[in-house]
SERO-4910 file (N, C-alpha, C, O; in steps of 0.05 Angstrom, whole numbers):
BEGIN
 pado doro    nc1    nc2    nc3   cac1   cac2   cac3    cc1    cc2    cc3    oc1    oc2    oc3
  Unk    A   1980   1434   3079   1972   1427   3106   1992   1407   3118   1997   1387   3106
  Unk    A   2004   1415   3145   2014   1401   3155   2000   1371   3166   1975   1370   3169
  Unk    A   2013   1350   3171   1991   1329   3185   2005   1334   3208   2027   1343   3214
  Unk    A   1978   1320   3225   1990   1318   3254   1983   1348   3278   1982   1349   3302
  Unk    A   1979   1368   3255   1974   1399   3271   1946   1407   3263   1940   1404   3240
  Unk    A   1931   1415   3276   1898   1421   3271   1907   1449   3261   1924   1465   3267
  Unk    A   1886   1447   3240   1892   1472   3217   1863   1476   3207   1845   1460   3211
  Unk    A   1860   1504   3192   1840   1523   3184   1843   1524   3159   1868   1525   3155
  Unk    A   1831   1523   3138   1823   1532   3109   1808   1537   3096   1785   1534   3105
  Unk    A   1809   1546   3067   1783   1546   3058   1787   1534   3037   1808   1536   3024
  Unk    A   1759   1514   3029   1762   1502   3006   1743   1494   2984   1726   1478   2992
  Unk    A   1742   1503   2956   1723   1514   2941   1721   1480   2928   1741   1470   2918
  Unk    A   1697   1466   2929   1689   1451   2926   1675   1446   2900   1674   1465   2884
  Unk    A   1664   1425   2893   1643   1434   2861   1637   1401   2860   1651   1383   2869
  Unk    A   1605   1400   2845   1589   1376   2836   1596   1384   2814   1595   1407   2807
  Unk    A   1604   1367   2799   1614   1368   2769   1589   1342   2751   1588   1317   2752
  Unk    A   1565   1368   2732   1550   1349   2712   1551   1348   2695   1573   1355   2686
  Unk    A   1532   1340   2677   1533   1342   2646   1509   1355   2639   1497   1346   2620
  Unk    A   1503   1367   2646   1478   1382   2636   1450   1367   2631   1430   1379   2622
  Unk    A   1453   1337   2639   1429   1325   2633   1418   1306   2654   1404   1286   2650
  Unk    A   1431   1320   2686   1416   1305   2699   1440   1284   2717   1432   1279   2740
  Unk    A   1467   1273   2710   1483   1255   2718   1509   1280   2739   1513   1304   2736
  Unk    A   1518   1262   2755   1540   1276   2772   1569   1262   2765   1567   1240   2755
  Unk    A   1584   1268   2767   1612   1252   2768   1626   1262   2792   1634   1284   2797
  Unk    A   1628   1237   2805   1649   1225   2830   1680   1213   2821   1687   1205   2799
  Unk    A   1694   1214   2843   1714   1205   2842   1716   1185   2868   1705   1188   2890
  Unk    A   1729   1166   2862   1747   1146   2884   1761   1150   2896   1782   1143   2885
  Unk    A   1767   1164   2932   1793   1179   2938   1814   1144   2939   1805   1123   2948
  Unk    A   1829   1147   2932   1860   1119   2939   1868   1120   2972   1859   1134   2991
  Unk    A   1881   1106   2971   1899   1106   2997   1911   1119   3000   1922   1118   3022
  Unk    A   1918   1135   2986   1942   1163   2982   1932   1185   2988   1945   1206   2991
  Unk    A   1904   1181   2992   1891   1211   2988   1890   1224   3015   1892   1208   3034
  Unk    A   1888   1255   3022   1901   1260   3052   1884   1250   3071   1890   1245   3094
  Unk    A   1854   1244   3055   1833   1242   3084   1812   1226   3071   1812   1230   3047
  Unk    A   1790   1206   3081   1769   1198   3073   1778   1177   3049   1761   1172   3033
  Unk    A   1799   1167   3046   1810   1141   3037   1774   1121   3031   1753   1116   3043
  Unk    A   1791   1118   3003   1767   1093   2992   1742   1104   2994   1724   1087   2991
  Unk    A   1733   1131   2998   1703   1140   2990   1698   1158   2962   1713   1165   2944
  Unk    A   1670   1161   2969   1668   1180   2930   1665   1197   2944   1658   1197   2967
  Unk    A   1671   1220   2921   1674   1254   2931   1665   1263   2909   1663   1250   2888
  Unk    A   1658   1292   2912   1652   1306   2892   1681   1327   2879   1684   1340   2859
  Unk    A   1693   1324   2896   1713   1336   2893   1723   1371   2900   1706   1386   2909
  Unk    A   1745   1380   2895   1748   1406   2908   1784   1406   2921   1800   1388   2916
  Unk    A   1788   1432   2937   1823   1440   2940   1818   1458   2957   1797   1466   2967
  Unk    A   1835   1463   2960   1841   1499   2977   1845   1513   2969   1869   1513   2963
  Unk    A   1833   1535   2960   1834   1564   2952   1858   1571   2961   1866   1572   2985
  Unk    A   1869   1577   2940   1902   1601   2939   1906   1620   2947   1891   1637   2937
  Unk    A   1919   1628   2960   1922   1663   2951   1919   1680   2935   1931   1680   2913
  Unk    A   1901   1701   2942   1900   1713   2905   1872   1702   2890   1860   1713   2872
  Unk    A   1863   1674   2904   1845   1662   2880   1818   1676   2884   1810   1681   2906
  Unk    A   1806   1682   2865   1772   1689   2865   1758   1659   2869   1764   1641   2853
  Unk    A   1740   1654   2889   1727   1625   2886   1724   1607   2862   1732   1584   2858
  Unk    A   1704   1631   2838   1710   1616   2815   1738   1609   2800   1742   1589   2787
  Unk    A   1753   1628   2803   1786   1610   2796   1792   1592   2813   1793   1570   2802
  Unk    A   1794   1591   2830   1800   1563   2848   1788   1537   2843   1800   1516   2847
  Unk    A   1759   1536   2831   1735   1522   2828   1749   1501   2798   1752   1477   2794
  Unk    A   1753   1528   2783   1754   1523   2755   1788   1504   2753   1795   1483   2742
  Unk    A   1801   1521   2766   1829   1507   2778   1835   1480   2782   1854   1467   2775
  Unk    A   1809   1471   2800   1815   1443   2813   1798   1421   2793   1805   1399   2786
  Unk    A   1776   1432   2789   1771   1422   2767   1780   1403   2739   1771   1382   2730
  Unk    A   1801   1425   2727   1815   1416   2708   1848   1397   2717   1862   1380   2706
  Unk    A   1849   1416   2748   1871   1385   2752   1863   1364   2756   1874   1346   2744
  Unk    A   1843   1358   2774   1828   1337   2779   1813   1319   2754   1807   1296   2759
  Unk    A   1810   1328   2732   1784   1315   2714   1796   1324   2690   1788   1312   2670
  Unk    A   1822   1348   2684   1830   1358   2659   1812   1369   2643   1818   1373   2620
  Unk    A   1794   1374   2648   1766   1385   2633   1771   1419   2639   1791   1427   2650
  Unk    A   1747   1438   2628   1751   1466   2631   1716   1460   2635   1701   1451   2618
  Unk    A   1708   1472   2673   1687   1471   2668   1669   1495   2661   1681   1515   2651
  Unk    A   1644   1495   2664   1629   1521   2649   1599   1523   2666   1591   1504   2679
  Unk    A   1586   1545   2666   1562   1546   2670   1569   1539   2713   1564   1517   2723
  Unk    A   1575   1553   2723   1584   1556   2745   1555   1564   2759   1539   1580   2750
  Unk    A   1554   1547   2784   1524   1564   2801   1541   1561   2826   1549   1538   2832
  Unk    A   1546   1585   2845   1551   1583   2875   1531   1554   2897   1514   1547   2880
  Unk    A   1529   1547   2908   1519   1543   2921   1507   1545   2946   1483   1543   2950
  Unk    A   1528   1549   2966   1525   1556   2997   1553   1558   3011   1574   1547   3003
  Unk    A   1551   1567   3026   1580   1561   3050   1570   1551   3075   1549   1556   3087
  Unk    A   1593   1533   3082   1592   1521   3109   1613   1507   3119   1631   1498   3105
  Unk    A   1609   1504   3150   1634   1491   3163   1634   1467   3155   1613   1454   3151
  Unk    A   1662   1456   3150   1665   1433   3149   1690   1431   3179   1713   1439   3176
  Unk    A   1678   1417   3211   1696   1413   3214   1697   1377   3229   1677   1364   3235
  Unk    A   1724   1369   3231   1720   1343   3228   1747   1330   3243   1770   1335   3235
  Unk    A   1740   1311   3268   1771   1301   3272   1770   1268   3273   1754   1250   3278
  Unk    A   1804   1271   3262   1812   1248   3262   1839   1243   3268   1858   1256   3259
  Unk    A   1841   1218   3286   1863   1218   3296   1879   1232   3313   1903   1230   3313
  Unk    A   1861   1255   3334   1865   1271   3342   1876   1292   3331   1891   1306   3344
  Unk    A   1871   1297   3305   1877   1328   3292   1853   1337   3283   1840   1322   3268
  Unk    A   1845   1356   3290   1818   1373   3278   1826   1388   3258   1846   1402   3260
  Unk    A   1810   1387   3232   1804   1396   3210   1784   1409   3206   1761   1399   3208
  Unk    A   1788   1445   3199   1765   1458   3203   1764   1476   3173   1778   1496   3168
  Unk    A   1748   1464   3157   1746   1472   3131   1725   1501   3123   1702   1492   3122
  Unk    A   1724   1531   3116   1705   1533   3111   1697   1528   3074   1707   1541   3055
  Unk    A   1683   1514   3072   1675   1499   3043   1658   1522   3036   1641   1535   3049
  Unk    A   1671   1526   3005   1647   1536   2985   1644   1526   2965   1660   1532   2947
  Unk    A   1618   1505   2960   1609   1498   2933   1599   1499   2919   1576   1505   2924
  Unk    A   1607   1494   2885   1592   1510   2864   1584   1481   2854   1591   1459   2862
  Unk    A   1568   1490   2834   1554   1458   2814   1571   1474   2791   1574   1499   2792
  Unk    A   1581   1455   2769   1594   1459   2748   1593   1443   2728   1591   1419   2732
  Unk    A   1593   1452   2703   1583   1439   2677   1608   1429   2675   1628   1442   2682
  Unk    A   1608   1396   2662   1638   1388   2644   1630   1378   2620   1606   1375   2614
  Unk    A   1649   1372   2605   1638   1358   2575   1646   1328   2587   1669   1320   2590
  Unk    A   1623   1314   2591   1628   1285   2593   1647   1262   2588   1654   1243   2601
  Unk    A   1651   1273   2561   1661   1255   2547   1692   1266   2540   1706   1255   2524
  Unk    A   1697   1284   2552   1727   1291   2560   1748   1286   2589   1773   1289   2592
  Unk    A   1729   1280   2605   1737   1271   2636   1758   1255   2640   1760   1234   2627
  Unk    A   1775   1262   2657   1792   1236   2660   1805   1243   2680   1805   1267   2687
  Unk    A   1826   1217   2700   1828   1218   2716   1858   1243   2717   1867   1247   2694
  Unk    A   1867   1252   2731   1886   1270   2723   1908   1267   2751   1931   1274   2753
  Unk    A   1892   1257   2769   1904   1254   2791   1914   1218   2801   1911   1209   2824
  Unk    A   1926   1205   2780   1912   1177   2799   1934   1176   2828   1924   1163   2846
  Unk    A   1953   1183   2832   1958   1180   2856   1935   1181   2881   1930   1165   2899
  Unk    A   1924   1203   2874   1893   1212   2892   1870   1189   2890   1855   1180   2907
  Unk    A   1872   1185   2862   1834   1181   2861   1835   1146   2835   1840   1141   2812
  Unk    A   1828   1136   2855   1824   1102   2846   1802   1100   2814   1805   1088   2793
  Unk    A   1786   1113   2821   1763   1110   2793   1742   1139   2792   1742   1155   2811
  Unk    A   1731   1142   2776   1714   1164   2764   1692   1150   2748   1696   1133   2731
  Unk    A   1662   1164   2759   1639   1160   2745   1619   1170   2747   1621   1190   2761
  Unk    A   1592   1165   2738   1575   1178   2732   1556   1166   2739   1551   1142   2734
  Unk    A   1534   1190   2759   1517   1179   2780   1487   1191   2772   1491   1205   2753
  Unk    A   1468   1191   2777   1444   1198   2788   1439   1207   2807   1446   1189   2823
  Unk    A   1430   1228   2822   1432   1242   2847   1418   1226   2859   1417   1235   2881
  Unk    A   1402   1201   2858   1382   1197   2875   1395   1175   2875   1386   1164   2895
  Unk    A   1419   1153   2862   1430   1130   2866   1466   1141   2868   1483   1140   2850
  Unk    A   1468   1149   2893   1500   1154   2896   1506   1129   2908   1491   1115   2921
  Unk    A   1543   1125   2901   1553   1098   2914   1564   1097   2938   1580   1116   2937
  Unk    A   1566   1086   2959   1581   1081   2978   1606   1077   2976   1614   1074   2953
  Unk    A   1623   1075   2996   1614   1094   3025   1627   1122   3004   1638   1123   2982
  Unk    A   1615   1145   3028   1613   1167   3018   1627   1178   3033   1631   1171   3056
  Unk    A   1641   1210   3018   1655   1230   3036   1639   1245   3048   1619   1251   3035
  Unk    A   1642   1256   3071   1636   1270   3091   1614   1295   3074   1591   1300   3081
  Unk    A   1628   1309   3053   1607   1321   3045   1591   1328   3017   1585   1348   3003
  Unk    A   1585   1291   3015   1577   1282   2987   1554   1296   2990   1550   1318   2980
  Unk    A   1538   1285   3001   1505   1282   3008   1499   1307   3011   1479   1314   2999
  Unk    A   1509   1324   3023   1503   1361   3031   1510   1368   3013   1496   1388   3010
  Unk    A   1531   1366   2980   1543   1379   2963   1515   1372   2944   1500   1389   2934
  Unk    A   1514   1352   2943   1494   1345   2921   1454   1345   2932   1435   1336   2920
  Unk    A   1456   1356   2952   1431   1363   2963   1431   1397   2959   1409   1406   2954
  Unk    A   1449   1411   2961   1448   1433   2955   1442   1446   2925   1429   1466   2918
  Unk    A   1463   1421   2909   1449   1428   2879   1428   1419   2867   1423   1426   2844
  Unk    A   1406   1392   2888   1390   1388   2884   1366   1411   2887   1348   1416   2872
  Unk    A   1373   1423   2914   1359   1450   2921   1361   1477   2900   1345   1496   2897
  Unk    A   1381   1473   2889   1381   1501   2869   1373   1494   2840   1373   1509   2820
  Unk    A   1366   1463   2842   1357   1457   2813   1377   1448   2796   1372   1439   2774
  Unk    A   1402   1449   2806   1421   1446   2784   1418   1414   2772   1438   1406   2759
  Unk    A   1397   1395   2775   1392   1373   2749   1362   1367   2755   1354   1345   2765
  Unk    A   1347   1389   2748   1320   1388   2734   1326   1403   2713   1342   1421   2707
  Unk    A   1303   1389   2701   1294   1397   2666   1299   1418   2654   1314   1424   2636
  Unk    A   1278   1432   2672   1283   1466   2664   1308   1479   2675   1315   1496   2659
  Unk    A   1322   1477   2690   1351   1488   2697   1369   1482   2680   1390   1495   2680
  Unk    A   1361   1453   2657   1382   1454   2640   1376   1459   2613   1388   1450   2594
  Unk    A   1358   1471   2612   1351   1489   2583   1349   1507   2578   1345   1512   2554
***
């Protein structure tokens, strides 16, 4: 993406858990293209060529170095958003995605200041634009109740 020119994409997003209930966020840095110093759930722009779930699984492992698993779609929707007089018009698709906890790590730090592990009902401030809708959606499909993870 160019800066400075209002642009169109699509970009496959993902709540990354552990199977027992916790989410992991990231810290975007000052480096990061947009939403500086908030937690995200994370996500990229689908490639050319990519099937959502490759794209998903893609950003994933650059982002966190992990291989995630147990994939659930979620929903699609606009993300569009300006700043600085450039409009950003995202269409987002997010999945909830299993990681092994205890393999996570940061993979990006130019991007992303810190990484951790949340409770859906105690997320941290300030937040990216589409924390709260990513993780309300996998609240809606169950992806960290009991029975969804057994």
């Amino acid at each position: 993406m160019q800066r400075g020119i209002d642009y169109i994409g699509v970009t496959v997003s993902f709540i990354c858990h552990d199977g027992q209930g916790m989410v992991l966020l990231q810290k975007r840095s000052q480096n990061a293209r947009d939403e500086q110093g908030r937690w995200d759930n994370g996500g990229g722009a689908l490639e050319i060529g990519e099937t959502f779930e490759e794209g998903v699984l893609r950003e994933v492992t650059e982002e966190f170095g992990v291989d995630g698993f147990n994939l659930v779609p979620l929903d699609v929707y606009n993300l569009i958003r300006e700043q600085d007089g450039v409009v950003t018009h995202w269409v987002a698709i997010p999945y909830a995605v299993q990681v092994d906890p205890a393999a996570v790590k940061i993979c990006e730090p130019h991007k992303v200041d810190e990484i951790s592990w949340f409770t859906p009902d105690a997320l941290p401030s300030p937040q990216h634009t589409c924390l709260q809708r990513t993780v309300q959606l996998a609240t809606d499909a169950k992806i960290f109740s009991t029975s969804a993870l057994s």
